[in-house]
DOGUZA-775497 format. One record per residue (C-alpha): residue in three letters; x, y, z. Coordinates in steps of 0.1 Angstrom, whole numbers, plus 2048, in hexadecimal, padded with zeros to 3 digits. Layout:
% DOGUZA-775497
ALAXYZ/...
END
This chain:
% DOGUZA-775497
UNK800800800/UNK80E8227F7/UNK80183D817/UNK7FC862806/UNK81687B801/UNK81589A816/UNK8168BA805/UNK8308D6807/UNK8158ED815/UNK80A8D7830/UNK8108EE84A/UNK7FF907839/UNK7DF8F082E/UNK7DE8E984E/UNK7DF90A85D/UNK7C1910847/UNK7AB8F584E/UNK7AD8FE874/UNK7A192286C/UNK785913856/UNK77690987B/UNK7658EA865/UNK7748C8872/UNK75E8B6887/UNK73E8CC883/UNK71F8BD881/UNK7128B585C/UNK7018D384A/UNK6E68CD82D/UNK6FB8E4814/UNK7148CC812/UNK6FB8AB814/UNK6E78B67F6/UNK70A8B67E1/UNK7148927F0/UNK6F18857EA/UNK6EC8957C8/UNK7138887BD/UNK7098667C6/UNK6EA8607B1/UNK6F8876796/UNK71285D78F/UNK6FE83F79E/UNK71A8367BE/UNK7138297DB/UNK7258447EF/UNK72F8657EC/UNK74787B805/UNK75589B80A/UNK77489581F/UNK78C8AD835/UNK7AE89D837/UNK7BE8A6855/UNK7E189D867/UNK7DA87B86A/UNK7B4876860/UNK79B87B843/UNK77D88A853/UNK75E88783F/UNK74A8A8844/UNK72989C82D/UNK727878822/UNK70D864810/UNK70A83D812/UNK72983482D/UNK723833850/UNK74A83C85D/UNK75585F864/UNK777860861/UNK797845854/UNK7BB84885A/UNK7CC860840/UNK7E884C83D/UNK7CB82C826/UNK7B984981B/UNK7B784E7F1/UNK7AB8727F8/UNK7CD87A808/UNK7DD8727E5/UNK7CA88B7D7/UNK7D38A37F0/UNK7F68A17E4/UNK7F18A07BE/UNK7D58BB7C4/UNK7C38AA7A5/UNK7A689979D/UNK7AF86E7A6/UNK79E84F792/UNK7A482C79C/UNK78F81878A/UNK7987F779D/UNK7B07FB7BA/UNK7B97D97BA/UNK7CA7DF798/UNK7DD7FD7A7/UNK7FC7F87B8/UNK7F58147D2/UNK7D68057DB/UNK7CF7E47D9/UNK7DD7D67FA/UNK7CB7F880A/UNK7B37EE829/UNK79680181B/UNK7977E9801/UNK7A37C480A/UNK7837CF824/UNK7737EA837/UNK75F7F981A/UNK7717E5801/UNK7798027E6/UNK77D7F67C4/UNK7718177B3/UNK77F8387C0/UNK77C85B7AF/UNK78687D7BE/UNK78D8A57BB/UNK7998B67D4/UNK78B8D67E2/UNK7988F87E7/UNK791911802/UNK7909357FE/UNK7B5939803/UNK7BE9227E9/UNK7C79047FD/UNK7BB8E07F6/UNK7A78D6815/UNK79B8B8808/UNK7828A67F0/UNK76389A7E1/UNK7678767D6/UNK7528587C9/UNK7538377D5/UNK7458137C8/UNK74E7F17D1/UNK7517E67B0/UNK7667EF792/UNK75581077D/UNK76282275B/UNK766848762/UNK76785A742/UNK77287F73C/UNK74D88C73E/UNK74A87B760/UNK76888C76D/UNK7608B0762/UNK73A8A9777/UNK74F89B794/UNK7638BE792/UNK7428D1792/UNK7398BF7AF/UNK7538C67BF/UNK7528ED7B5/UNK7328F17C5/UNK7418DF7E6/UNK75D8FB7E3/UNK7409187DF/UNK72F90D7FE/UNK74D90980E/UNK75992B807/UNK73A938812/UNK73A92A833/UNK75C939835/UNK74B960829/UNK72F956843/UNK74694F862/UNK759971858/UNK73E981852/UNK73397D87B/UNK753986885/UNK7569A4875/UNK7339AD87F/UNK73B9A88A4/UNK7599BE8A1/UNK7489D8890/UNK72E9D98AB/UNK7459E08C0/UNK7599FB8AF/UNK738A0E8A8/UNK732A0F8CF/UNK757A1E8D6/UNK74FA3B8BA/UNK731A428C8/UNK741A4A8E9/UNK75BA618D3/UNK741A728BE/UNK73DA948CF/UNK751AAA8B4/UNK741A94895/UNK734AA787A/UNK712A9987F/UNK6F7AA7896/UNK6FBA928B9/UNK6DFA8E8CB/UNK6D8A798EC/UNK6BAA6D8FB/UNK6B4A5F91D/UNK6A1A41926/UNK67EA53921/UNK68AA64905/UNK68FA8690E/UNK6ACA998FF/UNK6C9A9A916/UNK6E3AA68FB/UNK6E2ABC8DB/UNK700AC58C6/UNK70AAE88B7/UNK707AD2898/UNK6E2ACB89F/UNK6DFAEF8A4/UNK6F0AF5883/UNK6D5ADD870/UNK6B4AE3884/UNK6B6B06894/UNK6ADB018B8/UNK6C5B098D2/UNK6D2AF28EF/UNK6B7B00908/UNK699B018ED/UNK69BADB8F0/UNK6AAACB907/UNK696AB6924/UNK67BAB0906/UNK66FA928F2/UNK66EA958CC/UNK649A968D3/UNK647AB48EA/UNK654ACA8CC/UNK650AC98A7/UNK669AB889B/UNK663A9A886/UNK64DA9E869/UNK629A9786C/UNK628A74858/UNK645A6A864/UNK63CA68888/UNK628A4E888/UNK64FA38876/UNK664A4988B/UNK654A3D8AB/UNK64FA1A8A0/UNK670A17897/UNK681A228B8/UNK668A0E8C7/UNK66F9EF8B7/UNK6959FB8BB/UNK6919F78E4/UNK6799DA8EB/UNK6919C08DE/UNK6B39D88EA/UNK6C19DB8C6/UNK6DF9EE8C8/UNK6D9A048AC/UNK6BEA0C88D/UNK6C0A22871/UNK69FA3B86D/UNK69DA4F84B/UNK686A6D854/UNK67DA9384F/UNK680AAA869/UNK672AD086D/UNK68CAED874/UNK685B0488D/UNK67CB1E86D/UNK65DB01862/UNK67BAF7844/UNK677AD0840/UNK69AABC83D/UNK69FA9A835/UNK6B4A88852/UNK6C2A66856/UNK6C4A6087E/UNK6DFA4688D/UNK6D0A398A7/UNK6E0A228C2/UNK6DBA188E2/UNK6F4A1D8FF/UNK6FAA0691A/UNK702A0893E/UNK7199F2950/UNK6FB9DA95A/UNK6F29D5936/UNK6D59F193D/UNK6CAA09924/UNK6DCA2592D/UNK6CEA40913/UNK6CDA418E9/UNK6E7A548D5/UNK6D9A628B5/UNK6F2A6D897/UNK6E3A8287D/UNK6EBA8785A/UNK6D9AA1848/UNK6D6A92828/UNK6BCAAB818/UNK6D7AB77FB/UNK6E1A8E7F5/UNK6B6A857EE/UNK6B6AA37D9/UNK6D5A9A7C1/UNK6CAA727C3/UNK6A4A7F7B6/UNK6B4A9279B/UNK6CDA78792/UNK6B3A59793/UNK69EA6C77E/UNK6BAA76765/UNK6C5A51767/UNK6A5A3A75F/UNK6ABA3573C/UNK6CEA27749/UNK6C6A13767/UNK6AFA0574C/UNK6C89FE734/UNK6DB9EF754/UNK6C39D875E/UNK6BD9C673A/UNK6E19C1738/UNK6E49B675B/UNK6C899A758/UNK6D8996736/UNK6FC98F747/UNK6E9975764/UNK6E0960750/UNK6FA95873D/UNK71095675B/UNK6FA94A775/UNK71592E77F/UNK732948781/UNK7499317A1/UNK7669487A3/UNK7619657B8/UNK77A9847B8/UNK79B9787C6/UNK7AD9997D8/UNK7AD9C07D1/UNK7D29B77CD/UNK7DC9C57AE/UNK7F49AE795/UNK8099C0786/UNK8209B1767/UNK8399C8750/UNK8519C9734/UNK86D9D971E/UNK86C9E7702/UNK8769C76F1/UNK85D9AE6FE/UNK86F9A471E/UNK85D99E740/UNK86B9B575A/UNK8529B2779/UNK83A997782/UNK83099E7A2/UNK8219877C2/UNK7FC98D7B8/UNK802988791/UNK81596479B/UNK7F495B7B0/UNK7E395F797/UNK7F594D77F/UNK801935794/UNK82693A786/UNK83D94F785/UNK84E95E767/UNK86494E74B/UNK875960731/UNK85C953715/UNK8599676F9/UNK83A9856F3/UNK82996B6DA/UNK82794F6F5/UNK81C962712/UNK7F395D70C/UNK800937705/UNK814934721/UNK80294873F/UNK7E093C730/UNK7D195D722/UNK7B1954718/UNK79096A70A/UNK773977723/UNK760952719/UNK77D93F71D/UNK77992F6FB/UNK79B9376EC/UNK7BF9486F3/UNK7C19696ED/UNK7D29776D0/UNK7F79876D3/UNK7E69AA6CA/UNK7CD9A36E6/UNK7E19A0702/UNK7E39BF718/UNK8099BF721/UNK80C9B96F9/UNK7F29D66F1/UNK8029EE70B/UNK8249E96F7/UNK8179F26D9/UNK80BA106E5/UNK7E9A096EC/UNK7D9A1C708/UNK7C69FE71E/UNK7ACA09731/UNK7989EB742/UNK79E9CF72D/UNK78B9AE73E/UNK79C988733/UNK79F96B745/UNK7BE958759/UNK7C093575A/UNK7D792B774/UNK7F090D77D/UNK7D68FE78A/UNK7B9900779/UNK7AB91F783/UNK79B938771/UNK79995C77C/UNK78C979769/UNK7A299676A/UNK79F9BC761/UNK7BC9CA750/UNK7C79F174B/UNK7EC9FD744/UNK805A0F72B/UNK825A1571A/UNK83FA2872F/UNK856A4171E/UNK87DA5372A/UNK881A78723/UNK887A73700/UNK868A626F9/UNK876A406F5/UNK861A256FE/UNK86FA1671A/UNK8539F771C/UNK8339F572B/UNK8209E874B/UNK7FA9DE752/UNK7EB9DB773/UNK7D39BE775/UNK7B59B978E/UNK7A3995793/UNK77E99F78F/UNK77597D793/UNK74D9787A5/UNK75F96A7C4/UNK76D9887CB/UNK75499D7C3/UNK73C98A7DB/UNK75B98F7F5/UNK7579B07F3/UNK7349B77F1/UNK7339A7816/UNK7539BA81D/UNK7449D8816/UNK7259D582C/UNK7359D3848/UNK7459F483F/UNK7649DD83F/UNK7809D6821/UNK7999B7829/UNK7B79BC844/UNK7D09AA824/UNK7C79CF816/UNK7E39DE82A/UNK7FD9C781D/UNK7FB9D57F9/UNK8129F47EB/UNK7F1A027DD/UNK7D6A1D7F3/UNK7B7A097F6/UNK795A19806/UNK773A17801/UNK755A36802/UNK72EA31802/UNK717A427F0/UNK714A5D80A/UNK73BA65802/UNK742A5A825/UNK765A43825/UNK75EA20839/UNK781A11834/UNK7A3A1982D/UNK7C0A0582C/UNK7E6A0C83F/UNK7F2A1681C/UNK7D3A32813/UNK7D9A44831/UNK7FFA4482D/UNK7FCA5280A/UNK7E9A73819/UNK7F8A72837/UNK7DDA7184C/UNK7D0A5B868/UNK7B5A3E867/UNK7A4A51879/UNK7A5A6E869/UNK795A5B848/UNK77CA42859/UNK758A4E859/UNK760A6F84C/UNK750A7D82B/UNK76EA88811/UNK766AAD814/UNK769AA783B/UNK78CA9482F/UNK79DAAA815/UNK78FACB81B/UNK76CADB7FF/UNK78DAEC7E5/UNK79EAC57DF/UNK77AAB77DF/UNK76EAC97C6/UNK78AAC07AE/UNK77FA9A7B7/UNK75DAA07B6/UNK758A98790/UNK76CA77794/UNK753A6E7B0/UNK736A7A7A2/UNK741A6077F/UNK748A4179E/UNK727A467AA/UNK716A43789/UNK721A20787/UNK747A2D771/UNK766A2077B/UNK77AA4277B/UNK7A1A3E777/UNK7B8A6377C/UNK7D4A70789/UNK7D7A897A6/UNK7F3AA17B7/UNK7FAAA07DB/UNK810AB37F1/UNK817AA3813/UNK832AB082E/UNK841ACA80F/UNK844AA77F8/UNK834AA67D5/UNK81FA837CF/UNK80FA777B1/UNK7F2A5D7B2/UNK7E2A4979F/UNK7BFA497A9/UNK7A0A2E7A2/UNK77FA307A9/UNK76BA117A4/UNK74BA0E7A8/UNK73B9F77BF/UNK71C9EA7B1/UNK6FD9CF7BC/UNK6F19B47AA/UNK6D99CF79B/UNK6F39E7790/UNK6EBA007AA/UNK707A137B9/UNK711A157DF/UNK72FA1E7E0/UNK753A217D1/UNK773A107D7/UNK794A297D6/UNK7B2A1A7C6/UNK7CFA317CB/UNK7F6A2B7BD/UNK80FA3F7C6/UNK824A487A6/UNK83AA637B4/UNK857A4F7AF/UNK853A48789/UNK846A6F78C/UNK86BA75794/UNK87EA64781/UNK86CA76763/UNK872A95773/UNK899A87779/UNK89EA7E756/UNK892AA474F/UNK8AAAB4767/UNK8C7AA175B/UNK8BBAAE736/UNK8B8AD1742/UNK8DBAE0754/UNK8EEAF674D/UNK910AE1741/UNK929AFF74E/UNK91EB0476F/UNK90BAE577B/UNK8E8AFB781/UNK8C8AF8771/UNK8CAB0874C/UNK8ACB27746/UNK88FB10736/UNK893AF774E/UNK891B15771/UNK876B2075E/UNK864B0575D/UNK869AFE783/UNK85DB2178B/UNK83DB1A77D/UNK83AAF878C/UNK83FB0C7AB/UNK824B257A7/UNK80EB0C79C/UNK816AF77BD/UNK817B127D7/UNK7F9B237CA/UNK7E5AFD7D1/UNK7F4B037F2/UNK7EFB2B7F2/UNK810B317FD/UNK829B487F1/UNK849B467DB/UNK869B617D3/UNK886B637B8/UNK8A3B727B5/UNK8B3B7D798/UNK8DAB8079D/UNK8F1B8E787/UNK91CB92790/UNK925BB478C/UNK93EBC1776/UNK93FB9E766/UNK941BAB73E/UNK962BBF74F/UNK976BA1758/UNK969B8D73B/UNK977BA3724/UNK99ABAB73C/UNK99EB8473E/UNK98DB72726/UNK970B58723/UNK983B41734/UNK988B53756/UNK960B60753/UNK959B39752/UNK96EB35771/UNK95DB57780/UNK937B48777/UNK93FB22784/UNK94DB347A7/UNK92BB457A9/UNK918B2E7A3/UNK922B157BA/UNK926B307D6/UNK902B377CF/UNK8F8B147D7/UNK90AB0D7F8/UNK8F6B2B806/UNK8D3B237FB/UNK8B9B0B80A/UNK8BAAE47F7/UNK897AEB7EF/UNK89FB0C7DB/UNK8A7B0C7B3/UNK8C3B1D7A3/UNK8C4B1F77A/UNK8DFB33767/UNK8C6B4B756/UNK8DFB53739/UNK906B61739/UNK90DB6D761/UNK8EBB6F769/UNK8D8B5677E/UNK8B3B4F78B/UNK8AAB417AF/UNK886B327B6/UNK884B2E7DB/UNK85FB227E1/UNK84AB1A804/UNK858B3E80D/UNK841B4E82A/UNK851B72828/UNK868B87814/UNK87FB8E833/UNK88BB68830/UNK892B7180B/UNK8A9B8F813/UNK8B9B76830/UNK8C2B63813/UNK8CCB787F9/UNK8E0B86816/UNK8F6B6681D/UNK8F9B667F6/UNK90EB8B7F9/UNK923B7E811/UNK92BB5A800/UNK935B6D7E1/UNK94BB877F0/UNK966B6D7F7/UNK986B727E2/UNK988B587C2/UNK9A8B517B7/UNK9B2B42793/UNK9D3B40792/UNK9E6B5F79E/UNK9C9B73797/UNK9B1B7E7B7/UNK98AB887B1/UNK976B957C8/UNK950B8F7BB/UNK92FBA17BF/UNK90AB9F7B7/UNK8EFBB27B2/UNK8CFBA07BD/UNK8A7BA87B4/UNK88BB967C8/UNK86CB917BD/UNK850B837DC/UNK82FB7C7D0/UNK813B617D9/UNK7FFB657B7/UNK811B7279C/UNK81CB6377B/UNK842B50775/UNK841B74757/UNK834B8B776/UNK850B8178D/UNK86AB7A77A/UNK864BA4769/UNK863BAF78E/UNK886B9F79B/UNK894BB077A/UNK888BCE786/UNK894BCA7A7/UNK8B9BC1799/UNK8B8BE2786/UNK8B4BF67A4/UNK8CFBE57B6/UNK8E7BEC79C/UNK8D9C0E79E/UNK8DEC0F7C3/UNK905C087BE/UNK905BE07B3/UNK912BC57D3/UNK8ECBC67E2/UNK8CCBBD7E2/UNK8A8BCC7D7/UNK882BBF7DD/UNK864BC17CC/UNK843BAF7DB/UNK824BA77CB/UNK801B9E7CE/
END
C-alpha cells in the first residue's frame, strides 16, 4: 500500500483548515443536498465530502457510508490532496497503490474511487468530493467535468460559510466601535442630540442650532412632542420606530424624516439613533445624530429623474448579463492590483506578487508572441486565446492607450479569473519609448460578492494595508467608511481624520470642488480614472487617482471605491531627466528656459497654497570691464566664482539659473516676508566680496541685486519688477540691494 504524500504547504493548509472553524461540526443541509444529488447523478452508492486533517479524513457531509472519519495515512483522498487533481481508479485492485489498502481488501471494500479536491477561499486544498462503488465503473471525460462541478458548488458553499462567519465578526466589532464614537461625537459635524429615558432632550448641539433654529434653552427638558418639531405625517413613523427601537433594546435604528425649523422651513433629516447603556445593562438615554440631508433629496430627485431613460437601459442589460451568467463560480479575488511591464523591445521587466497569483507562475523570458499562449490569455468567453494585438501589455507597447480592457486568466491550476486591464507606453525626455506597463484588477464575481459584504459593514479587508497602493471606500452621502494604512499615508492624515467624515469635511470646499466632477461621474455608475497634485509637509506628490463605482445587482450606485498611486517618483525622474537637459554647461546652474520654467511651476504651486514667492535678479558689476581687460577666459573664471558663491549662501530649496552673460535669476519660493529676502540677498553681498584669485591676479567682486516679492503676479510681472529694482541699485552706486513688492 502506498500512504499519501504530504504537501509542501502542509503547514499552511493546515493553518487554514483550523481557521475555517469546520471540522467536526454537525452536518448542514447545504452540503447534504450536493452529496445526495452527486450520488444519484452518477448512480453510486456513496458520495462524500472529506476534510483531510493531520492524521484523519473527516467526512463533513456523506451519503450512503455510516463511518465519520479513516486514517489519512489508507485514505485515496489524501493522494489527491497532494497532486491537488482530480483521482480515477477504476479498480484499485489493479493499482499498485491500492490494492492491498484496508478500505479495500474490507471495510467498505473500494473498488471504484473518483475525486477533486476542494479549494477554500484562500486557495488551499482542504479536501474533496469523491465517489465511491464496490465494483469496477468506466469514468469518461464528461463524467469527470460533472464531478468537478460538483465539486465547484461544494467550494461555493464552502466559501460562503467562510463570508458568513466573517461577516459576524466583523459585525460584532463594528457594534462596538460605533458605541466608542458615540461617546467621542460631541465636536461632529452632525447635529447631536440626547434624550433621557422618557425622552426629554437633555443635550442639543450648536450644530442642531445651526440646522433647526432653536436655541439650547428653547428646548431643552422637552419631548419632540411638546414642540413642533417633526413633521405632521411623520409623527405617527417616527414614534413607531423609536418605539419598536426600545421594547426589544436595539442598540440603534436609522429614521429618514422631515423636521420643521424654528422659521416653519421644512428640512429633510436622517436621525442616528442609538441607545446608550449603563453599567447594569440599563437604558441609560438615546443619542440622536443628524444629517441634514435636504440638498442630497434635492440633487438625487433631479438626478433620478434625468437618469430614467438610463437606469432603463441599465436594467435590460443587466437582466440581459444574468442570464447568460447566472453560474458565474469565481468571485473577485483581492483589490490587489497585478501589475506586469516591459521594454521597449518586448522584454518582461516586472511581474509582481499579485500578477504571479494570478497566474500561478512567475515569469519566463518567453517571447511577446507567446505570452497569451504561455500565461493563458484567453477572450471574455473563454473560447479562444487572445490574439498578439489583443493583449494589453502588447497593445500598450504599441502605443495604444488602454483604458479598462476585461480578459480572462487561466491559471496553473485551472482557475479562471476575469481581470480588468488599463496601462500605457512610458517615454524618457527625448520621447523615446522606453516600454510600457498595465495594471490589472481581478474582477472576478467572487470578489465582487467579497466586497459587496465588505462594504456593508462599512468595512474594506485588513490585507488592504499591505498593498503600495491608497485604498478607501465613500458612500453615496460622500461620507468615507474605510481607508487603508497606505491612503492615509499618502495625504498625511490620520484614520481618524478620514473615517466618517464627508470629503469637504476631509480636504477642505477649494480641493473638493476640483474633485467634485470626478465624484459626481463615480456616482453615476462611471469608473473615473485622473491624476491629481498634492503638496504634503513642503513635498510635491503626484497620484493617480480611481474611482470605481460600487454597484448592486440592479446597477444602482452606493458608493465608490478610491484607488490612489503615488507616482511622484516616476514624476521625478521625468522632471530629472529635464534638469539634466536644462543647465547651464559653464557654470553648473539651471540655463534661462529651464529657471523660467521653475518660476512658473512655483507661482502656479504657491498660489494653490496662497503663499508667496521672490526673485532676484543679480548681475556682477563692472563685469564687461574685466572681460575686456582680461579676456573671455578670466570672465568665465569671474562667472563660475559667482555662481558657486551664490549657491553656498542660498536655501537648498531655492533655484539659481544663469539668465544670460553675468546675469543670473533666483526663485526662492514658500517665502513669508520680503525681510527674509533682503537677509538673503544680504549673505549673497558678503559671500561675493571675498578676493578671487586666478593666478597672480586678485578680484574683488560685486553685485547689484533687484527683488521682486509678490503673492499673485505673473513669472512676466515679476521678473519686469526685479529688473527694475537692479536698475535702481546700479543707480544707487552698484554692490547693493533694491525691493520692489507686489500685489
Amino acid at each position: 500500500m502506498q500512504e499519501p504524500d504530504i504537501p509542501d504547504n502542509e503547514l499552511d493548509r493546515l493553518h487554514a483548515i483550523c481557521g475555517m472553524s469546520i471540522l467536526d461540526t454537525p452536518s448542514e443541509e447545504r452540503f447534504d443536498r450536493i452529496t445526495r444529488l452527486a450520488a444519484h447523478y452518477f448512480s453510486v452508492p456513496s458520495a462524500i465530502f472529506t476534510i483531510v486533517d493531520t492524521d484523519r479524513q473527516w467526512f463533513k457531509s456523506k451519503y450512503g457510508i455510516t463511518m465519520s472519519e479513516t486514517p489519512r495515512r489508507v485514505s485515496f483522498c489524501g493522494h489527491v490532496i497532494y497532486m491537488q487533481d482530480t483521482l480515477i481508479v477504476k479498480d484499485a485492485l489493479e493499482d499498485r497503490r491500492f490494492y492491498d489498502n484496508p478500505l479495500v481488501i474490507s471495510g467498505p471494500k473500494i473498488r471504484f474511487y473518483a475525486g477533486h479536491p476542494i479549494y477554500n477561499s484562500e486557495g488551499y486544498v482542504v479536501g474533496s468530493l469523491c465517489l465511491i462503488d464496490s465494483k469496477p465503473r468506466f469514468f469518461s471525460e464528461d463524467d469527470t467535468k460533472s464531478l468537478i462541478d460538483f465539486a465547484k458548488l461544494i467550494e461555493r458553499e464552502l466559501q460562503n460559510k467562510g463570508l458568513e462567519i466573517e461577516a459576524e465578526v466583523q459585525s460584532k466589532q463594528l457594534d462596538n466601535a460605533v458605541q466608542r464614537l458615540i461617546k467621542h461625537i460631541d465636536n461632529s459635524p452632525l447635529a447631536v442630540l440626547e434624550w433621557d429615558k422618557r425622552f426629554k432632550l437633555s443635550k442639543w448641539s450648536a450644530r442642531a442650532e445651526s440646522i433647526f433654529g432653536w436655541k439650547e434653552d428653547e428646548v431643552i427638558g422637552k419631548t419632540f412632542l411638546e414642540w413642533k418639531f417633526i413633521h405632521d405625517e411623520d409623527i405617527e413613523a417616527v414614534t413607531s420606530s423609536l418605539g419598536n427601537m426600545i421594547q426589544p433594546q436595539q442598540q440603534s435604528v436609522i429614521i429618514q424624516n422631515r423636521n420643521y425649523t424654528k422659521n416653519g422651513n421644512v428640512v429633510n433629516c436622517t436621525w442616528y439613533n442609538s441607545i446608550l447603556f449603563d453599567e447594569h445593562g440599563e437604558m441609560s438615554s438615546v443619542l440622536s445624530l443628524v444629517q441634514d440631508e435636504t440638498a442630497r433629496v434635492t440633487a438625487e430627485t433631479q438626478l433620478l429623474q434625468s437618469n430614467i431613460n438610463l437606469e432603463s437601459r441599465v436594467q435590460e442589460r443587466t437582466a440581459e448579463l444574468e442570464e447568460k451568467q447566472a453560474m458565474l463560480d469565481v468571485i473577485l479575488d483581492s483589490i490587489e492590483v497585478g501589475i506586469v511591464a516591459a521594454d521597449a523591445e518586448g522584454r518582461l521587466t516586472l511581474f509582481n506578487q499579485a500578477t504571479k497569483r494570478l497566474h500561478g507562475i512567475d515569469k519566463i523570458d518567453t517571447p511577446q508572441q507567446s505570452w497569451a499562449e504561455y500565461y493563458k490569455l484567453l477572450t471574455l468567453d473563454g473560447e479562444r486565446l487572445l490574439e498578439m494585438h489583443e493583449v494589453p501589455l502588447s497593445r500598450a507597447l504599441s502605443g495604444e492607450q488602454v483604458h479598462n480592457q476585461e480578459f480572462v486568466i487561466e491559471s496553473a491550476n485551472g482557475l479562471r479569473r476575469i481581470v480588468n486591464a488599463s496601462g500605457q507606453s512610458f517615454f524618457d525626455s527625448q520621447g523615446k519609448s522606453l516600454g510600457a506597463v498595465v495594471a490589472m484588477h481581478d474582477i472576478t464575481d467572487q470578489k465582487k460578492i467579497e466586497l459587496e459584504l465588505l462594504a456593508k459593514q462599512a468595512l474594506l479587508r485588513s490585507i488592504t494595508d499591505s498593498i503600495p497602493v491608497g485604498v478607501a471606500y465613500v458612500d453615496k452621502n460622500q461620507r468615507y467608511q474605510y481607508c487603508n494604512q497606505q491612503y492615509h499615508r499618502i495625504y498625511n492624515f490620520p484614520q481618524t481624520a478620514i473615517v466618517g467624515r464627508t470629503k469637504v469635511d476631509v480636504f477642505g470646499l477649494t480641493v473638493y470642488k476640483t474633485l467634485e466632477p470626478f465624484i459626481n461621474g463615480a456616482l453615476s455608475g462611471e469608473m473615473v480614472a485622473f491624476e491629481r497634485q498634492l503638496l504634503v509637509n513642503d513635498k510635491l506628490f503626484h497620484l493617480d487617482v480611481r474611482f470605481i463605482p460600487d454597484l448592486t445587482v440592479t446597477h444602482e450606485v452606493r458608493g465608490f471605491y478610491v484607488v490612489v498611486w503615488n507616482m511622484t517618483e516616476q514624476k521625478n525622474r521625468e522632471l530629472e531627466y529635464k534638469r539634466q537637459a536644462s543647465m547651464d554647461p559653464l557654470t553648473g546652474v539651471y540655463n534661462k528656459s529651464f529657471i523660467i520654467e521653475l518660476l512658473k511651476q512655483e507661482i502656479k504651486k504657491n498660489k494653490e497654497i496662497n503663499q508667496s514667492i521672490a526673485i532676484m535678479f543679480l548681475d556682477i558689476d563692472y563685469f564687461k570691464r574685466i572681460n575686456d581687460n582680461y579676456g573671455h577666459l578670466i570672465g568665465d573664471e569671474i562667472i563660475k566664482f559667482f555662481a558657486a558663491k551664490v549657491r553656498s549662501v542660498i536655501r537648498e530649496t531655492d533655484h539659481i539659473g544663469r539668465f544670460g552673460g553675468d546675469e543670473f535669476l533666483l526663485v526662492l519660493p514658500d517665502i513669508r516676508q520680503l525681510a527674509s529676502v533682503e537677509k538673503i540677498a544680504e549673505k549673497i553681498l558678503v559671500a561675493i566680496q571675498m578676493p578671487f584669485k586666478i593666478g597672480a591676479l586678485t578680484f574683488q567682486l560685486s553685485t547689484s541685486i533687484g527683488i521682486a516679492f509678490s503673492q499673485r503676479s505673473t513669472c512676466v510681472d515679476l521678473i519686469k519688477l526685479a529688473d527694475e529694482a537692479v536698475y535702481e541699485a546700479k543707480a544707487a552706486g552698484r554692490g547693493n540691494y533694491k525691493s520692489k513688492q507686489s500685489e
